[in-house]
N, CA, C and O atoms as a printed pandas DataFrame, in Angstrom:
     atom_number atom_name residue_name chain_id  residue_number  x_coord  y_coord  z_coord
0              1         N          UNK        A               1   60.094   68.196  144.916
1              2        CA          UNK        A               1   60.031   68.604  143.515
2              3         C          UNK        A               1   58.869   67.918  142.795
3              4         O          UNK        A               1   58.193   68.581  142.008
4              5         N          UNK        A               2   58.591   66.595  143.023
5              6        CA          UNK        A               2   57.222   65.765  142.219
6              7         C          UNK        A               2   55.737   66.321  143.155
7              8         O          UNK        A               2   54.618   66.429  142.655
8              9         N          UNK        A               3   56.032   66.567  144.349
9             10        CA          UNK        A               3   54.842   66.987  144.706
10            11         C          UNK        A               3   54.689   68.404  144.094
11            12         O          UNK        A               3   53.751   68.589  143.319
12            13         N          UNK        A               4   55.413   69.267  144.341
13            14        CA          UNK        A               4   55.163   70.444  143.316
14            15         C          UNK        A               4   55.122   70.617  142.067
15            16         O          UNK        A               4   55.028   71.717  141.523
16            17         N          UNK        A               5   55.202   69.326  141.396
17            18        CA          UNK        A               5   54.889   69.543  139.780
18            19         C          UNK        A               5   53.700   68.948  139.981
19            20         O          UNK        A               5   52.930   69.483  139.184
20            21         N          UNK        A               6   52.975   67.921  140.774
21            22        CA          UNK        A               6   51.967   67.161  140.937
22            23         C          UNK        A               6   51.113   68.599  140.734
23            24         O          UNK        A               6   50.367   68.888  139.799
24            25         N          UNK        A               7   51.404   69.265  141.706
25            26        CA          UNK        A               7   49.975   70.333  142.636
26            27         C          UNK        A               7   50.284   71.361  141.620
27            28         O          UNK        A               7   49.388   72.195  141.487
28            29         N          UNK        A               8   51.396   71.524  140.817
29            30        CA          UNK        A               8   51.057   72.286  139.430
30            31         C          UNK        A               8   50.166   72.070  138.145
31            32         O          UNK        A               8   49.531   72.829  137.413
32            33         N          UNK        A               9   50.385   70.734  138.182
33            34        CA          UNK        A               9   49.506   70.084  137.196
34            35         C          UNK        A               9   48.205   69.912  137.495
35            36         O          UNK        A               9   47.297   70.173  136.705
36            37         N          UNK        A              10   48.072   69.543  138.449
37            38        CA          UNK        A              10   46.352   69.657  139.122
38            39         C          UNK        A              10   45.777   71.278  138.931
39            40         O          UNK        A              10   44.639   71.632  138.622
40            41         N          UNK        A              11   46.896   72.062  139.206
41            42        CA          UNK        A              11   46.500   73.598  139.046
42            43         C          UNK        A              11   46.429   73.997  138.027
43            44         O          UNK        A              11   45.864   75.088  137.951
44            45         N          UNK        A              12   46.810   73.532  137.045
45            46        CA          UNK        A              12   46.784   73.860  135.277
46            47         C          UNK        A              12   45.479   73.676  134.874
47            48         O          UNK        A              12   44.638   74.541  134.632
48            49         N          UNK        A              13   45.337   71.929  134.799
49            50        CA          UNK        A              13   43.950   71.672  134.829
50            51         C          UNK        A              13   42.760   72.268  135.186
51            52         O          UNK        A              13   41.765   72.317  134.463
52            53         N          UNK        A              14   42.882   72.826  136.556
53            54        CA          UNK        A              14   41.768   73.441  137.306
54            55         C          UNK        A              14   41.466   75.246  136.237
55            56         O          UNK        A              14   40.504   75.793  135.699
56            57         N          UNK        A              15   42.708   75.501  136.403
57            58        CA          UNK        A              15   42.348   77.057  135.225
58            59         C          UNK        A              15   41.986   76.741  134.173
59            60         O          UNK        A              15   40.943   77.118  133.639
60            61         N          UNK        A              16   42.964   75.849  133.626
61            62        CA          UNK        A              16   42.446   75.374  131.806
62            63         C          UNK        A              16   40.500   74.991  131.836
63            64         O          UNK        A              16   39.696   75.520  131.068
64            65         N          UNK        A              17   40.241   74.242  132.633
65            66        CA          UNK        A              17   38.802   73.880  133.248
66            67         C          UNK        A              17   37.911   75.483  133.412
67            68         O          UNK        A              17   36.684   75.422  133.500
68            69         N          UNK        A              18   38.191   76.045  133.424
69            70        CA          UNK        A              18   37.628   77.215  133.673
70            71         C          UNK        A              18   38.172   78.514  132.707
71            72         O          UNK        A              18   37.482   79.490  133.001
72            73         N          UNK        A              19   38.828   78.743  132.018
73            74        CA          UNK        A              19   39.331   79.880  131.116
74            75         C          UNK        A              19   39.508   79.398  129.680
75            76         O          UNK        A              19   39.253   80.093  128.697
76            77         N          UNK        A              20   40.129   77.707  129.632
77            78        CA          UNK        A              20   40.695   77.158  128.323
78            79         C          UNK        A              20   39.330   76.153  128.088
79            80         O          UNK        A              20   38.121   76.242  128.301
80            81         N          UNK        A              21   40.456   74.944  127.407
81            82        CA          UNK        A              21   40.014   73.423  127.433
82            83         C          UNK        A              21   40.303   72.652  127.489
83            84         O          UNK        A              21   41.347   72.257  126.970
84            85         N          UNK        A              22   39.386   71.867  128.286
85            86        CA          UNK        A              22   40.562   70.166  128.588
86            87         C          UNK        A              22   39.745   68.761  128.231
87            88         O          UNK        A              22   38.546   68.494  128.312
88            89         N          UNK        A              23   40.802   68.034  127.836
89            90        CA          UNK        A              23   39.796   66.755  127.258
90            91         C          UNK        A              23   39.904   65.621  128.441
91            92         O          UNK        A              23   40.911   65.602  129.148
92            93         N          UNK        A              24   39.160   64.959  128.578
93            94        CA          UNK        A              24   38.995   63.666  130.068
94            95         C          UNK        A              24   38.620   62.519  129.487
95            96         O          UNK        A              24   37.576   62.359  128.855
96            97         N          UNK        A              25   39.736   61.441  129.754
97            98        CA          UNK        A              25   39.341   60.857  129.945
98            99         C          UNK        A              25   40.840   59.522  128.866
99           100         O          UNK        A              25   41.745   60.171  128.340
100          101         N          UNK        A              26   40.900   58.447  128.735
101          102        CA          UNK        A              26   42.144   58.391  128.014
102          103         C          UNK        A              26   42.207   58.019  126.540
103          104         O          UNK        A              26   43.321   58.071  126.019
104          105         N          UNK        A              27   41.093   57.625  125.739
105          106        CA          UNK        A              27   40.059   57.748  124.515
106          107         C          UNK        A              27   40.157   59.290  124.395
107          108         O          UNK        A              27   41.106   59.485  123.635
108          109         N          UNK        A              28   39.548   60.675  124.842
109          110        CA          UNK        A              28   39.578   61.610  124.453
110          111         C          UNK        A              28   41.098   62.077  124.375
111          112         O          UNK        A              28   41.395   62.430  123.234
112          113         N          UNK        A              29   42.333   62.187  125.472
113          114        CA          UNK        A              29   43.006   62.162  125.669
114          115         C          UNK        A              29   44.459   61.962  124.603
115          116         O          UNK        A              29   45.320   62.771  124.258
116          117         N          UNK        A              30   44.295   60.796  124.356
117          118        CA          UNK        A              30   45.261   60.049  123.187
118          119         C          UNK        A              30   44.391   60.829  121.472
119          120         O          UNK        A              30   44.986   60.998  120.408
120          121         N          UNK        A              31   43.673   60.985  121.607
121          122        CA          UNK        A              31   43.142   61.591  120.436
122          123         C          UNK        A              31   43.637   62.974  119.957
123          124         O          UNK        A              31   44.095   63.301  118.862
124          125         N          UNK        A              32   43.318   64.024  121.585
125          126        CA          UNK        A              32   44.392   64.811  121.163
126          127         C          UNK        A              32   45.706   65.109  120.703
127          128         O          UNK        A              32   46.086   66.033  119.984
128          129         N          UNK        A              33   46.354   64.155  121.246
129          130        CA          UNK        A              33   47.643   64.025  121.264
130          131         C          UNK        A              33   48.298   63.799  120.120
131          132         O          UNK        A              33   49.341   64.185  119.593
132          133         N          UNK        A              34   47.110   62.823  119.787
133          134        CA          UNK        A              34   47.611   62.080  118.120
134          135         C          UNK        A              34   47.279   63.287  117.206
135          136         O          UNK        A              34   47.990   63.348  116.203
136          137         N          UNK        A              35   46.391   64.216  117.337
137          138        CA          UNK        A              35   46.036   65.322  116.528
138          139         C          UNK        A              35   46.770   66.466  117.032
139          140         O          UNK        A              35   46.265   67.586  116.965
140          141         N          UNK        A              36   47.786   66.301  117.473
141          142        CA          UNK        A              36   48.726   67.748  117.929
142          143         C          UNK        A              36   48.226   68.599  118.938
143          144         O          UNK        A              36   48.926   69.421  119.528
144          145         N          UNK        A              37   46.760   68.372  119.190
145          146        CA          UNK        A              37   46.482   69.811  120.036
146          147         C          UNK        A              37   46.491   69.670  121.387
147          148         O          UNK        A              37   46.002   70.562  122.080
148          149         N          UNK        A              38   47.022   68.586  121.932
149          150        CA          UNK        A              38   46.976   68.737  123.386
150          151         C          UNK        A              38   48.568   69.769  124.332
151          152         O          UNK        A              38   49.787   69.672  124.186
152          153         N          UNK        A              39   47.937   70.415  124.993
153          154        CA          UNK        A              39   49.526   71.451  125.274
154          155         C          UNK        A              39   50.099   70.230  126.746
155          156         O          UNK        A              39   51.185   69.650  126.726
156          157         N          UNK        A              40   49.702   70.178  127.182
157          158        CA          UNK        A              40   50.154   69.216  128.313
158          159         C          UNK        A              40   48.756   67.600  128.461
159          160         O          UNK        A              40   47.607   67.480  128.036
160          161         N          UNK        A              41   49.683   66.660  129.274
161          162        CA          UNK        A              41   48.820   65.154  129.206
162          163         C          UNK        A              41   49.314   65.102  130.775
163          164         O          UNK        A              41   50.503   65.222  131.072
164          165         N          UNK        A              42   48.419   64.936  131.610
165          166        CA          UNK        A              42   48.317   64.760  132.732
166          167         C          UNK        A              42   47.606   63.340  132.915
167          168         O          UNK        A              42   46.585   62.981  132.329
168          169         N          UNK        A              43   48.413   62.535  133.930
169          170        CA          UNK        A              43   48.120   60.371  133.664
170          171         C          UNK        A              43   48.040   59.967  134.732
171          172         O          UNK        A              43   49.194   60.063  135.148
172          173         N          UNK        A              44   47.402   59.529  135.563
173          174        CA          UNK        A              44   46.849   59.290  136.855
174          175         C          UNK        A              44   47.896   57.445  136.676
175          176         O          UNK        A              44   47.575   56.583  135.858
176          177         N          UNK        A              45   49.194   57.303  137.766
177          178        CA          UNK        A              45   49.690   56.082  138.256
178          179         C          UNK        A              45   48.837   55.133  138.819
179          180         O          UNK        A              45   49.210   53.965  138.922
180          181         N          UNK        A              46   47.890   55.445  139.143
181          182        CA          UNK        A              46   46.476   53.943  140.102
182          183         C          UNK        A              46   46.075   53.565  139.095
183          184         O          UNK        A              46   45.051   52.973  139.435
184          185         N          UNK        A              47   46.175   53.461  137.816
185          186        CA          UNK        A              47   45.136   53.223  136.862
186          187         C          UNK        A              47   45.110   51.479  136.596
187          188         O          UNK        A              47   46.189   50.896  136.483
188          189         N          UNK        A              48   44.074   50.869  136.527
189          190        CA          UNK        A              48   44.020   49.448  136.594
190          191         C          UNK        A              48   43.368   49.040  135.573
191          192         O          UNK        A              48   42.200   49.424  135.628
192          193         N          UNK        A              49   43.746   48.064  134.112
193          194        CA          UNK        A              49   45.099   47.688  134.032
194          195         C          UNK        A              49   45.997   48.740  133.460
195          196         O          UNK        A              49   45.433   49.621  132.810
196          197         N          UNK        A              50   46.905   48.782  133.550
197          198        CA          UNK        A              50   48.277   49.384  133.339
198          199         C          UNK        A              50   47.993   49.998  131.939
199          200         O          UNK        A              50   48.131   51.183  131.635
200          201         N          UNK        A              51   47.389   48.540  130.798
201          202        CA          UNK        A              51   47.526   49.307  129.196
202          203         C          UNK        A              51   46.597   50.545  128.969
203          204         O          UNK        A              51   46.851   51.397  128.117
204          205         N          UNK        A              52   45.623   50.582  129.697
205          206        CA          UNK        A              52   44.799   51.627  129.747
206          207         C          UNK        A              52   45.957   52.790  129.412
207          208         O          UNK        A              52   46.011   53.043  128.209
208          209         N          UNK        A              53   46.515   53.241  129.910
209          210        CA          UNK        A              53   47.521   54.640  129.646
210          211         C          UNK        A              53   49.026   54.506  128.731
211          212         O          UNK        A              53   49.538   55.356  128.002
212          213         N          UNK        A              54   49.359   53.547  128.962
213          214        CA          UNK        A              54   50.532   52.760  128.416
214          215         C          UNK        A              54   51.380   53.116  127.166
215          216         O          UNK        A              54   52.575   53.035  126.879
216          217         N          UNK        A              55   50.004   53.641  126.407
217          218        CA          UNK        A              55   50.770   54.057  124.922
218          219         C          UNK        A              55   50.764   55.915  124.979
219          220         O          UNK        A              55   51.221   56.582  124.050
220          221         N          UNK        A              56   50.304   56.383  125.939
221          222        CA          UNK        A              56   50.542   57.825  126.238
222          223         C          UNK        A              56   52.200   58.271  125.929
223          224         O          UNK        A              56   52.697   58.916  125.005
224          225         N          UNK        A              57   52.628   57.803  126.797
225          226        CA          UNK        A              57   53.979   58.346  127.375
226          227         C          UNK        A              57   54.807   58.378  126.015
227          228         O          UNK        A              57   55.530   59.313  125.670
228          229         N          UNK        A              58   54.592   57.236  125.317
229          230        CA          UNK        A              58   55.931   57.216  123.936
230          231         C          UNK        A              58   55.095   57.977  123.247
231          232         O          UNK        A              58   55.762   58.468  122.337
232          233         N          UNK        A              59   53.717   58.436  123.166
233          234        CA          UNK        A              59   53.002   59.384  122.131
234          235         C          UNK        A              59   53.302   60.720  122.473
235          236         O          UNK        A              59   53.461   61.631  121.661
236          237         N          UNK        A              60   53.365   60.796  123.546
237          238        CA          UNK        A              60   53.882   62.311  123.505
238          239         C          UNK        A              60   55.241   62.988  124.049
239          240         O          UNK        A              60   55.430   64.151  124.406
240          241         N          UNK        A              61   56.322   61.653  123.990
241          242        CA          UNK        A              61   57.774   61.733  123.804
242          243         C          UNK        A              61   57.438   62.373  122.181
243          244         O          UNK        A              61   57.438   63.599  122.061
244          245         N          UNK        A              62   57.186   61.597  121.090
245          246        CA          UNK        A              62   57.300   61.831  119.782
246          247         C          UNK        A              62   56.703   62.680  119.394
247          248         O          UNK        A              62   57.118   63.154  118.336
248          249         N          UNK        A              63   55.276   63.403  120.097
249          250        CA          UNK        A              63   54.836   64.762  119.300
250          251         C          UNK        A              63   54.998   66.224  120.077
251          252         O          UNK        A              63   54.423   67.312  120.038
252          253         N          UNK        A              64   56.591   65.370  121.122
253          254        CA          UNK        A              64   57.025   66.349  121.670
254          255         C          UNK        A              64   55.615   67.067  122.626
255          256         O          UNK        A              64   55.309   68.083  122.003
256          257         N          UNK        A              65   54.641   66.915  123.911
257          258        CA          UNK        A              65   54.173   67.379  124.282
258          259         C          UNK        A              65   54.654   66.986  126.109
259          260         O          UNK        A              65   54.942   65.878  126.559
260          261         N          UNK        A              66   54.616   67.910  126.625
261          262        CA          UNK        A              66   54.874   67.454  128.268
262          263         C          UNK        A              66   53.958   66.496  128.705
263          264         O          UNK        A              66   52.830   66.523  128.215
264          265         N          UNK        A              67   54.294   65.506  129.688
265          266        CA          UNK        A              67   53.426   64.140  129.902
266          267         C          UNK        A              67   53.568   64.474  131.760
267          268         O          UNK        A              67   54.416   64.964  132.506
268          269         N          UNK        A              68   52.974   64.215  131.819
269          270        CA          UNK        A              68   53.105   64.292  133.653
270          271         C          UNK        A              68   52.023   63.388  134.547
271          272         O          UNK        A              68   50.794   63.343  134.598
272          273         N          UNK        A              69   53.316   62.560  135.353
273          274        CA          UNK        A              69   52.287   61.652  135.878
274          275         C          UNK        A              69   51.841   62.017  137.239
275          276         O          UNK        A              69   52.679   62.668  137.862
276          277         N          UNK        A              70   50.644   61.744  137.913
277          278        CA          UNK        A              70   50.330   61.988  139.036
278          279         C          UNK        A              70   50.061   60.821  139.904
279          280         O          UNK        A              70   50.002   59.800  139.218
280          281         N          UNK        A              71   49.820   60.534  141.554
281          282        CA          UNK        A              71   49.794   59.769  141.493
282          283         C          UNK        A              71   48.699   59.075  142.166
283          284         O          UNK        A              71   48.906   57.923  142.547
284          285         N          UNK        A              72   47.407   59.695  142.389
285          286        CA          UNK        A              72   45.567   59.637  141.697
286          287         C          UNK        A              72   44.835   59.683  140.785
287          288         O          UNK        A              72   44.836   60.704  140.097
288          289         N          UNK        A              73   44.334   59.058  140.602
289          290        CA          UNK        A              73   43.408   59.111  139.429
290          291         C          UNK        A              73   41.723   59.888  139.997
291          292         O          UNK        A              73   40.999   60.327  139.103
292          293         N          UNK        A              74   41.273   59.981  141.374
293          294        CA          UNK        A              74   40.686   60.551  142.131
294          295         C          UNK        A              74   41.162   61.652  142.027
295          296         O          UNK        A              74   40.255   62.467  141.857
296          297         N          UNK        A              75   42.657   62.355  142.047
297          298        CA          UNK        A              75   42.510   64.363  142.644
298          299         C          UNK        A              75   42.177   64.121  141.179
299          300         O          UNK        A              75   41.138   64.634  140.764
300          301         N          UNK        A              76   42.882   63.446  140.389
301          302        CA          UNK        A              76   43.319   63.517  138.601
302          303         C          UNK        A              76   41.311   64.286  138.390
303          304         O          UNK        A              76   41.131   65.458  138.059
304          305         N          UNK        A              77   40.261   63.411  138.640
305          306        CA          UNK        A              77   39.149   63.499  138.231
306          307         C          UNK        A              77   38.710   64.702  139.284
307          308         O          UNK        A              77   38.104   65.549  138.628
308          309         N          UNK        A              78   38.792   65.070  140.625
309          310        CA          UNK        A              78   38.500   66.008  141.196
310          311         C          UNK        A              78   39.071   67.585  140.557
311          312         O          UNK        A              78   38.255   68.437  140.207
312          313         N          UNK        A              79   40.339   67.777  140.484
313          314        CA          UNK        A              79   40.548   68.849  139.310
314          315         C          UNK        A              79   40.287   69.453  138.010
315          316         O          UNK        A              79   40.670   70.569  137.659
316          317         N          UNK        A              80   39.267   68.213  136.983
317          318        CA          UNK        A              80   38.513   68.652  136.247
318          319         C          UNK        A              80   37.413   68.774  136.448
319          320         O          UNK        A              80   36.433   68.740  135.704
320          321         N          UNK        A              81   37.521   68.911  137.396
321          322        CA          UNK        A              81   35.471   68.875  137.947
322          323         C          UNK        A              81   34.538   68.051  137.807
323          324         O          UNK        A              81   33.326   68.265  137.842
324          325         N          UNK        A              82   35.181   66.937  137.620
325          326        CA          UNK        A              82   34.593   65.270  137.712
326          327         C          UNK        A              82   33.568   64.763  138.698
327          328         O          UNK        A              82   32.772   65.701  138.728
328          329         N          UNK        A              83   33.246   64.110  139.281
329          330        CA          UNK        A              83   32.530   63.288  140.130
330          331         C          UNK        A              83   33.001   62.409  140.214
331          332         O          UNK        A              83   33.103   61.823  141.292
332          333         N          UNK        A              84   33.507   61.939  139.029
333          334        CA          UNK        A              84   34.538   60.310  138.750
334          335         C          UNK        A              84   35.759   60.228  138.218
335          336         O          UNK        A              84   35.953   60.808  137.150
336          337         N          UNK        A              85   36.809   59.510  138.837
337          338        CA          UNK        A              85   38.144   59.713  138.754
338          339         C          UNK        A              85   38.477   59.378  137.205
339          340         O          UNK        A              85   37.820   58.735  136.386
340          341         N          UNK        A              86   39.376   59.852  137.121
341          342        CA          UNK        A              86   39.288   59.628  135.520
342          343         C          UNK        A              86   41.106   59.189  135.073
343          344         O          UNK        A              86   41.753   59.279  136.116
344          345         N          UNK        A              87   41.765   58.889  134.220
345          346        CA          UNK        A              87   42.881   58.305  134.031
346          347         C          UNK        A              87   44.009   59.073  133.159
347          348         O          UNK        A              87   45.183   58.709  133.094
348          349         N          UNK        A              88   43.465   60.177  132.510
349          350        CA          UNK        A              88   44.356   60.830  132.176
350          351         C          UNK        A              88   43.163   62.316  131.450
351          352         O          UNK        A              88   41.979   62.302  131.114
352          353         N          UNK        A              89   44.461   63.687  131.470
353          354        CA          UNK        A              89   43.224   64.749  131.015
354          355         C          UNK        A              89   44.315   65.391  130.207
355          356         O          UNK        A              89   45.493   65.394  130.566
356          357         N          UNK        A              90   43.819   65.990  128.982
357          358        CA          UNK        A              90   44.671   66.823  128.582
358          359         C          UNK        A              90   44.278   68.150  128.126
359          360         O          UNK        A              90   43.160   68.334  127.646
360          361         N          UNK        A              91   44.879   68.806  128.213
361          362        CA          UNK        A              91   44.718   70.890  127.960
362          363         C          UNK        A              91   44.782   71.237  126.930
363          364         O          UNK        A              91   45.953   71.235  126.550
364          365         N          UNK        A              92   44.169   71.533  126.276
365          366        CA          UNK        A              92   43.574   71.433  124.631
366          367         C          UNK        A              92   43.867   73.053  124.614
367          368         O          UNK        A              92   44.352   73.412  123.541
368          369         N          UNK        A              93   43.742   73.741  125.239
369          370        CA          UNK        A              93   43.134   74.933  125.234
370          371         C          UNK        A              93   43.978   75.920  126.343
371          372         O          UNK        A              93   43.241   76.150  127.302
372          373         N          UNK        A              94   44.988   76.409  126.450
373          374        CA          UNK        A              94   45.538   76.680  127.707
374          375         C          UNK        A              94   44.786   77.589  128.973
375          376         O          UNK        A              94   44.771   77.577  130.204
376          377         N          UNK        A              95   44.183   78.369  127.866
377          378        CA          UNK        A              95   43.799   79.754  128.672
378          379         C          UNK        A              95   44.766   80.648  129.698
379          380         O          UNK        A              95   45.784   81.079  129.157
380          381         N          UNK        A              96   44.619   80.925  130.854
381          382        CA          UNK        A              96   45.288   81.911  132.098
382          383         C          UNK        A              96   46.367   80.487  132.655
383          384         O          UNK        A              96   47.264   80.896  133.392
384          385         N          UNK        A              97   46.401   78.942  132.414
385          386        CA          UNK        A              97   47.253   78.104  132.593
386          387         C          UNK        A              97   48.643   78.173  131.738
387          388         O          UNK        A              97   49.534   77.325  131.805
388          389         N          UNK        A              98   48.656   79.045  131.131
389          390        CA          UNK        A              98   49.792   78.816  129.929
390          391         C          UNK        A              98   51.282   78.776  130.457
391          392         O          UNK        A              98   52.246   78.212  129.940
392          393         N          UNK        A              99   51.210   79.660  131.838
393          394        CA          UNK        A              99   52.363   79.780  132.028
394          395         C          UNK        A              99   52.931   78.842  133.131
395          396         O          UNK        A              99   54.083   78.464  133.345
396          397         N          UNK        A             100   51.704   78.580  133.788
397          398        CA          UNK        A             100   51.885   77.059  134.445
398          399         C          UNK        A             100   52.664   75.768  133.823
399          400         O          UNK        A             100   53.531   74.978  134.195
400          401         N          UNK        A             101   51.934   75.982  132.768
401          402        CA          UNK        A             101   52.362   74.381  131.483
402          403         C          UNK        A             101   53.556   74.965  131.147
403          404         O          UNK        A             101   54.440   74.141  131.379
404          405         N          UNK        A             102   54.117   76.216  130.615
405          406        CA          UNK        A             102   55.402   76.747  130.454
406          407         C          UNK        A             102   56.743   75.836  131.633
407          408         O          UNK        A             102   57.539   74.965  131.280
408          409         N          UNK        A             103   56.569   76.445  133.047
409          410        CA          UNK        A             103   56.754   75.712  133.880
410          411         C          UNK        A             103   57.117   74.221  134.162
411          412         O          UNK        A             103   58.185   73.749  134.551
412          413         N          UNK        A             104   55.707   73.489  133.799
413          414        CA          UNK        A             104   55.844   71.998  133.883
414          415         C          UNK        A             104   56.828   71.623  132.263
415          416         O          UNK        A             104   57.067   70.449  131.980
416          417         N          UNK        A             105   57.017   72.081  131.899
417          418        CA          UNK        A             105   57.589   72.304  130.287
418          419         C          UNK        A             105   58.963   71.878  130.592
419          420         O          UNK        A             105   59.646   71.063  129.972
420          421         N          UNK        A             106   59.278   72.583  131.686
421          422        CA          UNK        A             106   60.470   72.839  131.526
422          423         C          UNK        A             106   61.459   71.619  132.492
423          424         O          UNK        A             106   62.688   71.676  132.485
């Protein structure tokens, strides 16, 4: 069940990346979030130190947005079309992913 929400969420990303929009990185990330528009927050578990992501999870318990952790920060940055792993991404923009994030929603 976590690997298939994993390889859903990587798959959201990858459409949103190509049809929607997605923000990278955990500065862009938490920004959305705090401004309502992120539809899903995808958070890479390797992340070193820990506070780097830390205040995600209770931010988007409270503005009510799906949080999903993965557990690379490497596929995390390979699915937005990165070069460099990155620590958390979020979908600003759903596009042809919508019903994916529907899904992880649930």
């Amino acid at each position: 069940m976590v690997a298939e929400a994993n390889d859903k969420a990587y798959e959201a990303i990858e459409i949103a990346k190509k049809t929607g929009k997605i923000k990278k990185g955990a500065n862009e990330v938490t920004k959305a979030v705090e401004r309502g528009t992120a539809k899903l927050v995808v958070v890479a578990q390797d992340i070193q130190p820990k506070e780097v992501i830390m205040h995600l999870a209770p931010l988007c318990k409270e503005k009510n947005i799906t949080y999903i952790e993965v557990p690379s920060k490497t596929d995390l940055g390979t699915s937005a079309s990165l070069k460099v792993s990155t620590a958390a991404v979020a979908i600003v923009k759903e596009g042809d992913s919508k019903k994916l994030i529907e899904e992880l929603s649930k």
